[in-house]
N, C-alpha and C positions, 0 to 999 in steps of 0.2 A: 571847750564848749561845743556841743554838737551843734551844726547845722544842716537845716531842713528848710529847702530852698523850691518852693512852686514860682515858675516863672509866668503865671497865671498874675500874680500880683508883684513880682520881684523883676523888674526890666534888668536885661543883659546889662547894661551904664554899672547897674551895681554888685551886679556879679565883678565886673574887673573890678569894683574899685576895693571889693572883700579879697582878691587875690592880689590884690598890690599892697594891701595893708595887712594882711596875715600873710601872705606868702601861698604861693599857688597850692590848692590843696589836690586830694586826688578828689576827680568829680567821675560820682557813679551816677547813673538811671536807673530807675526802677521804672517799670513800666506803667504799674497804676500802684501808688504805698500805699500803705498802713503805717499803724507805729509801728505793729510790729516787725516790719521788715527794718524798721528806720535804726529801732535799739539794735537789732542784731547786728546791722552791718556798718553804722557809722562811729567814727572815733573823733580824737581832735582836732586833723586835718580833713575833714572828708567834707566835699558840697555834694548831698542826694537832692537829684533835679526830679521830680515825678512827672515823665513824660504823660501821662495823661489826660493833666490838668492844661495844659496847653496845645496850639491848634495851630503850630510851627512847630515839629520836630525837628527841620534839618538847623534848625537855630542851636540847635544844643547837642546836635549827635558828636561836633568836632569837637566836642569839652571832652566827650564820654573816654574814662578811662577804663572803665569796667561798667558792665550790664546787667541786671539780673530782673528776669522775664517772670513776673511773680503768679499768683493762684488767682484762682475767678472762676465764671461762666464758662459754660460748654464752649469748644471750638465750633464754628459753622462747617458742619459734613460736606458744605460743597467745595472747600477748599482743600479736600482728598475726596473727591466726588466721588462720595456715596450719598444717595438722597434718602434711602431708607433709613437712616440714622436721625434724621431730621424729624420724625414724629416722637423719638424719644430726649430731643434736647431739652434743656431749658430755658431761659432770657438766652437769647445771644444778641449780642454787643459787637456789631460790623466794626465799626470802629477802632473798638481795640484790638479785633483781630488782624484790620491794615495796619495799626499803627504796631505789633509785636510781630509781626512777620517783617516790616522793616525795621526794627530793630533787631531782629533775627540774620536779616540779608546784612546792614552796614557792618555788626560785629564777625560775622563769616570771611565777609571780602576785608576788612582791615584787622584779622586778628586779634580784636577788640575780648579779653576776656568775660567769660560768661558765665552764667548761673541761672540755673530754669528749676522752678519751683511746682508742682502740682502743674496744673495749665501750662504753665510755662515749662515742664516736659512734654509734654504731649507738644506745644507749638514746635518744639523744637525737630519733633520727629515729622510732623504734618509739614512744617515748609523746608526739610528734608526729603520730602516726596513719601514720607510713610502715611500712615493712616490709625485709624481709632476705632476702639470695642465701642458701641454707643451706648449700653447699657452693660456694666459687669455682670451681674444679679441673672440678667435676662440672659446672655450669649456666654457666661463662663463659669455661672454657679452661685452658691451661695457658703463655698466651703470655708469663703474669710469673708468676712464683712468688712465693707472698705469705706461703710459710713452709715450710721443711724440714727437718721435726725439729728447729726452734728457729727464731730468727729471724734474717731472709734481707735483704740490701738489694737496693734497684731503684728506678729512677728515675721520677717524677710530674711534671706538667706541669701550670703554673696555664692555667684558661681564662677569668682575670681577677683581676685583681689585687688585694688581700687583706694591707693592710697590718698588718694585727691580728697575723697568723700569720708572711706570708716576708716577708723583707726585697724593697726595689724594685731593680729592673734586672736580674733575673734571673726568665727562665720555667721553668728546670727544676731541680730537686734531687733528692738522692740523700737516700732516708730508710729508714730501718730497719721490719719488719715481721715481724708472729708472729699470723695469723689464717686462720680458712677463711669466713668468712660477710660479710658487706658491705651496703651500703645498696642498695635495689631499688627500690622505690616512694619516692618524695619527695615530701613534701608540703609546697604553698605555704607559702612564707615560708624557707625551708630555701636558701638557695642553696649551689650548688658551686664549688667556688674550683680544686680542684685534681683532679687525676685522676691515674692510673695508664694505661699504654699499654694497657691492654687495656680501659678506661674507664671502671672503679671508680671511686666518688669515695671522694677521698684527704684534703681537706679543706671544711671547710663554717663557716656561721656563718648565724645566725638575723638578720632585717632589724631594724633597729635600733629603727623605729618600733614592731616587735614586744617587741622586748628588748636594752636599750641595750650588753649583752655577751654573746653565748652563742654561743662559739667551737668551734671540733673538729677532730680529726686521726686517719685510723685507723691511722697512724703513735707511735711513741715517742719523744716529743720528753724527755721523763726521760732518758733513755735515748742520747741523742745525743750527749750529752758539751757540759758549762759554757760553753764558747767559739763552741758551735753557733749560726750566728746565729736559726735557728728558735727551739732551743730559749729564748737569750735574749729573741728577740721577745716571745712567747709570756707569757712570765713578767711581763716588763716592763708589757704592754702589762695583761696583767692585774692586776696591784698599781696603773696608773694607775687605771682603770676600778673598781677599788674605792675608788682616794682622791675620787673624784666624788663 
């Protein structure tokens, strides 16, 4: 039985008493769910806490076995001050920006596995000290469309290889997108694994001696369909790296 646990309405009392009566399961966060993130990533031991829906984070960061920083709203420009980007955002949402930037800082300083989705790439490079394109269309072209009135496919090209994420023997895939802003500044330790033909980067992951998991895609691997071998990479490779 899947569980999908907000502790908006579900008090801590019964979280233990589901982990003494099934047996401790692995407990991930997401940072704001959907279902979609929920089918992809949960099985029959798994508690997904959706930290958004609650207004005590540290209540639940010491469950957290793994994290995954998922898609949304533009990042706020001023938390890699640039202000000029600020006329081209759209809704931003303070809120979830403090609350995935400290989910960003607890899983860094405790080695806490990880997984950043669309937004939750870009968060990753932003409270890394990097920063963001505010508008692709505007500052890098229109040579790939990276979203049209919902979300668009086109094809990314690794420029090394990244077992964590794609499968081996293959350098190019076809992956799904729904964004206008992107990574710009990259900071040490940040590598790029994959790009888009207009030279976005499309997937990343942090050096190991940095943090033994902290993966990203500004793609929807949720979203790519069960059989996808990304999206099962992905998954897989993150429930190993928790059972470490």
């Amino acid at each position: 039985m899947k569980r999908f646990l907000s502790l908006l309405v579900i008090p801590i009392s019964l979280i233990s008493s589901i982990i003494i009566s099934c047996g401790e399961p692995t407990t991930i966060i997401l940072s704001k769910a959907s279902q979609n993130y929920v089918d992809w990533i949960s099985d029959d031991n798994t508690l997904i806490l959706d930290a958004y829906r609650i207004s005590n984070t540290d209540s639940i960061l010491a469950l957290a076995d793994g994290i995954i920083i998922t898609g949304g709203e533009d990042i706020n420009p001023l938390l890699y001050n640039d202000t000029s980007n600020l006329k081209v955002c759209g809704n931003i949402d303070h809120r979830r920006d403090t609350l995935e930037k400290k989910l960003f800082d607890y899983a860094f300083e405790n080695k806490i596995p990880l997984i950043g989705v669309c937004r939750g790439m870009q968060m990753i490079n932003v409270a890394s000290g990097g920063s963001l394109y505010g508008d692709i269309p505007s500052e890098i072209g229109m040579e790939v469309i990276h979203r049209n009135n919902g979300e668009v496919m086109h094809e990314i090209a690794l420029t090394e290889s990244c077992p964590l994420i794609f499968p081996e023997g293959q350098d190019t895939f076809m992956v799904n997108s729904w964004h206008h802003q992107g990574l710009k500044n990259i900071p040490d330790g940040i590598n790029v694994v994959a790009r888009s033909f207009d030279g976005l980067p499309e997937a990343i992951y942090i050096d190991e001696n940095v943090h033994p998991f902290m993966i990203a895609v500004q793609f929807h691997p949720e979203r790519l369909g069960s059989n996808n071998p990304i999206n099962k990479r992905m998954r897989n490779n993150f429930y190993k790296a928790i059972q470490k």
